[in-house]
N, C-alpha and C positions, 0 to 999 in steps of 0.2 A: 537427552533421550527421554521421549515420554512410554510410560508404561499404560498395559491396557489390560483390565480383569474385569471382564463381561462377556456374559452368556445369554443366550437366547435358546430355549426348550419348548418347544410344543407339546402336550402326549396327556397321558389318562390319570386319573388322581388316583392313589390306591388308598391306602390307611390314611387319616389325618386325624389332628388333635388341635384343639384348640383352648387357650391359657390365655392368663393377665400377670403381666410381671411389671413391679410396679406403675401398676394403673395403665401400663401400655399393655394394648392386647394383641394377640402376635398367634397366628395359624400355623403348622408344623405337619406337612405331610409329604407322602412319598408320593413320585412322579416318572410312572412307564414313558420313555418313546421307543421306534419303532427304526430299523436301517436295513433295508432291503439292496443286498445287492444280488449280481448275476454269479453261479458259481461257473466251472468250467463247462458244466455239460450244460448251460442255458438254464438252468430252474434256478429263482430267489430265492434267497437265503435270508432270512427276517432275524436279526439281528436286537435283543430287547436289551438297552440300558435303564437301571433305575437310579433315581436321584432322589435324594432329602434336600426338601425345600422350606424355607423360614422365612415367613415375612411376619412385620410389626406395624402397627399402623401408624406409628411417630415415624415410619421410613417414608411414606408413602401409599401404602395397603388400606383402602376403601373400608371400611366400616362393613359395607356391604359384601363386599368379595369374602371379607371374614365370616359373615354370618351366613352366607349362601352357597359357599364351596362344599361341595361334598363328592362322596368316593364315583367314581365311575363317571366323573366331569371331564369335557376334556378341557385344558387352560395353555394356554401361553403364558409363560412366566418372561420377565429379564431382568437379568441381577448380575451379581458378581459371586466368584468361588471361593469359599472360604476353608480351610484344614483346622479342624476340631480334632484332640487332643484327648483322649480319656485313657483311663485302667478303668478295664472289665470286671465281673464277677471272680474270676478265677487270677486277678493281679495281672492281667496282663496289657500294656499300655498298646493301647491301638491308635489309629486314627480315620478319620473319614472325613472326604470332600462334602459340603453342602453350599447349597445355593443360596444366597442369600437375596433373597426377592427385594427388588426394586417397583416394579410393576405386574401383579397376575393378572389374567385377564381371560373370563368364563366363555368360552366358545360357544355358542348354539347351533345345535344342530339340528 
């Protein structure tokens, strides 16, 4: 049986940050999209998902994409989901999904 962990996101960049971890450099922002449906009485219903996104540029991530990505872009990302592991301020061990980008890619609009 083969398994499969891949995503495809489209939507708006919101916060980003951008680092060097050993000499690889690696972009880390958050990522609105949008899901509209119909409710019962016929009006859309806009539905907002946010995502943490990471890419590295030893992954595949443009030099360029790194240095030109900013908040209020829109991008296509694909990548795979990954479950991050921490304790918080207050000791408490959480977790959270993020994306780990394979390919982004700057929409123009």
């Amino acid at each position: 049986m083969e398994f499969l962990n891949r995503i495809e996101v489209k939507g708006v960049v919101g916060s980003i940050r951008t680092s060097t971890l050993d000499n690889n450099q690696a972009v880390r922002f958050s990522l609105a999209t949008e899901y509209c449906y119909k409710a019962k009485d016929g009006m859309c219903v806009v539905e907002n998902t946010w995502f943490s996104v990471i890419g590295f540029k030893s992954e595949g991530i443009t030099q360029s994409t790194i240095e030109n990505i900013k908040r209020g872009n829109n991008v296509y990302v694909v990548g795979r989901v990954r479950q991050q592991r921490y304790v918080d301020g207050n000791g408490i061990e959480r977790s959270q999904n993020e994306i780990m980008a394979q390919a982004i890619s700057i929409i123009n609009q």
